[in-house]
Structure formats: structure tokens, C-alpha cells
N, C-alpha and C positions, 0 to 999 in steps of 0.2 A: 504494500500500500504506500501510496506520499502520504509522505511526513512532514516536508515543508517545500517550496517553492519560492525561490529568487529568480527575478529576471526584472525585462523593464514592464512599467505600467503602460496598458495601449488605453485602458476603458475605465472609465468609472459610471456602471450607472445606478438605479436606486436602490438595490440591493446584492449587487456582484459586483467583481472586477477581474477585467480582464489581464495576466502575467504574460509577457513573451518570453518564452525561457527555449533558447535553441530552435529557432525557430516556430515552437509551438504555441500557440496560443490560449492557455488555461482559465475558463471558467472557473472561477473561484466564490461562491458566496461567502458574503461579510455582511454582519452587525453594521446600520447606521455608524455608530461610534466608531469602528476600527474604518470604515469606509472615509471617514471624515479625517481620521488621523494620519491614512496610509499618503506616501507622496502625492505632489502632482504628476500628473500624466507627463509620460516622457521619463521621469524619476525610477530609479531601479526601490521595490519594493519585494517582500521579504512575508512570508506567511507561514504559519504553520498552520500543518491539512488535518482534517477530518477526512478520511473519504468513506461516503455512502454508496453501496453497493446495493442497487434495485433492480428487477424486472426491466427495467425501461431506460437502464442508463447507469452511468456513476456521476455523482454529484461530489465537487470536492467542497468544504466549510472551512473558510479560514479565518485565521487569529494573528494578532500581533504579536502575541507571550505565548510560550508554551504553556505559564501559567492560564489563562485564558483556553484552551482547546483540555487540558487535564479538569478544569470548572463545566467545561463544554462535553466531555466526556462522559462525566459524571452526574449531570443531568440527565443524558441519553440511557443510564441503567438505571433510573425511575420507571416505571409502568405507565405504556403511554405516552412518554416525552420523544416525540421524533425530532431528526435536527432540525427541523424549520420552527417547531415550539419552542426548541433548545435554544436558539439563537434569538425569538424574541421572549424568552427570560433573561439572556443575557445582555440586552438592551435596556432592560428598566433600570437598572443601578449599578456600581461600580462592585467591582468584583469581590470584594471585603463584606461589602453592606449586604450584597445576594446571599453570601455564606453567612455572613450571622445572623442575619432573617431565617433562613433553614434552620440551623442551628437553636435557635428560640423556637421554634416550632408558630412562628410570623407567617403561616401560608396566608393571609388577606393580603398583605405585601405583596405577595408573588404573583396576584390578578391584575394587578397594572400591565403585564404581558398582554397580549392580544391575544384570544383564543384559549387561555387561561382561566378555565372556570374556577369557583369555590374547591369541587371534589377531585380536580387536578390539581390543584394548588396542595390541598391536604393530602393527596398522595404522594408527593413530591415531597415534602414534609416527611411524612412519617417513616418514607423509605429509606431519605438522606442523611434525616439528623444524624444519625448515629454514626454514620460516613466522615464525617466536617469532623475534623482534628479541633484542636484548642482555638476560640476567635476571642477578641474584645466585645464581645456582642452585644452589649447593652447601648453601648457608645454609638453604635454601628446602625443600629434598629433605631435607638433616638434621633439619628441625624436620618434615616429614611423615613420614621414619621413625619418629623418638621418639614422635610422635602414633599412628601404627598400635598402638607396643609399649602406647600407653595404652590404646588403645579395646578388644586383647585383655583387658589386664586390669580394667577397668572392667566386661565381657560376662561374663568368669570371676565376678565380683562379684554379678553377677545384672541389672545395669543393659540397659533395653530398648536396642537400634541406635539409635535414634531420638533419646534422651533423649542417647548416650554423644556420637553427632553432634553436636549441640548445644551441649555441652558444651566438647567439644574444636575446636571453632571458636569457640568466646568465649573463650579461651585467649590472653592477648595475646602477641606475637611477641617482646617483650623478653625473655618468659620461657625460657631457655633450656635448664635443667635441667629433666632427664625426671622428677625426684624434684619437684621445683616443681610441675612443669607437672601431673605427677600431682593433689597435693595442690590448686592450683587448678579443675582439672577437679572433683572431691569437692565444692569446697565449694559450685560451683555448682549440681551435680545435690545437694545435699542443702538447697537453697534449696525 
């Protein structure tokens, strides 16, 4: 199987990117977030692979960290997590905040995902926790509550999902006050 992929970037579009590596050209799906972090086009970029083997094709998932694709992993040995749900749980928060959410047993958290109902979320939970080594998690889960009460009002505002996402993941984690963190969030979506 790949295991990771370097070459130059030809494509980026809403949720893949295209590698040229030796002439090939590799479809690669990506998370918004690593889509956004990976080079500009023309730039040599770097992924490590999932590769999904179906009936109808292989599919490669990639990631910026190894860390990231071992989180993406270990989603996919929950019941019912395939890699397109796997990749939008790992869209909603930053990789620390995702695992000590499981880890508390915080599945309401985990329905900010699309396609992520309640009794997925709790099975995703219940199979994981015990998975997730040592986290700071309390720390972790309070900054992804304060972040939810942002993203309501950010939507109240008129700001699209997409942009408020965004936002409140370049939020840096020192910031602790929801009134901060607020005002950080604004002044990025007003860039």
C-alpha cells in the first residue's frame, strides 16, 4: 500500500489534491484544513496515505503528520466510520481537542461532523475511549465547548460553516477567554 506521497502540486480543488510524482498524477483526498495548509500549486507537497481498497477503485486519504493519518486510522476501527466520515470528524477540531473529546466520553462534540449522528457519535465513543492513551482533557473539551458557543454565534452573524470552521481552528490554544477567543475569530474572518 502508499504510505506517503511527494511530488509537485498540479490541483487543489474542494476536497482532493492533485501530486505529480514521476510523472503520475495522484488523486489524493484531504480535510479542508490540510487542503488549506498544503502548498500553492506548482509547490512540491508531501502526504501521508490512507489507501482505501473498494469494489470500484482505490481511493488514497491524505494527511500532513503521520500523526494525523494514525488519528485517521483509528477512527476507521470504530463500527461504521468509513474514510469519508473519518475525514469529516477530523475536520471539526484540532487533533488534541478530537482525542480528549473521545476520551471524556464528549460524543455531542463529535456531531459537529456532517453525517454524524447522536448513535454514531456514541459508538465512536464507546469503542475509542479506551484506545486514547493519557490527554489533558479537561483543558481540551473546555476550549471545544467555548469554540461550539463561538461558531453559534459567528452563524447567528451570518458567517458561512465553512469560513466560521476556519476561523475557529486558527484560534490559538493560549487563548482562553471565550470573549478573546470571540474577538480573534472576527478578526480573522474579517481578513
Amino acid at each position: 500500500m502508499i504510505y506517503s506521497i511527494s511530488g509537485k502540486l498540479i490541483a487543489k480543488k474542494q476536497n482532493f489534491a492533485v501530486v505529480e510524482a514521476n510523472g503520475i498524477g495522484f488523486k489524493i483526498f484531504v480535510g479542508l484544513r490540510t487542503l488549506r495548509q498544503s502548498p500553492k500549486i506548482g509547490g512540491k507537497a508531501s502526504f501521508f496515505c490512507y489507501t482505501s481498497v473498494k469494489q470500484d477503485g482505490i481511493e488514497l486519504y491524505g494527511f500532513l503528520t503521520e500523526k494525523e493519518l494514525e488519528i485517521f486510522e483509528l477512527l476507521l476501527s470504530a463500527d461504521g466510520v468509513g474514510p469519508k466520515a473519518g475525514m469529516k470528524i477530523l475536520d471539526i477540531a484540532k487533533i488534541d481537542s478530537l482525542l480528549a473529546a473521545i476520551k471524556q466520553g464528549r460524543s455531542d462534540l463529535l456531531t459537529k461532523a456532517a453525517g454524524i449522528g447522536d448513535k454514531k457519535a456514541q459508538r465512536i465513543v464507546l469503542e475509542l475511549k479506551d484506545k486514547i492513551k493519557h490527554y489533558k482533557s479537561n483543558e481540551e473539551v473546555a476550549l471545544m465547548e467555548t469554540d461550539a458557543d463561538i461558531e453559534k454565534a459567528l452563524k447567528n452573524l451570518g458567517y458561512k460553516q465553512a469560513e466560521i470552521r476556519e476561523a475557529v481552528k486558527n484560534i490559538p490554544s493560549k487563548i482562553k477567554k471565550i470573549e478573546d477567543r470571540l474577538k480573534t475569530a472576527l478578526k480573522f474572518l474579517s481578513k
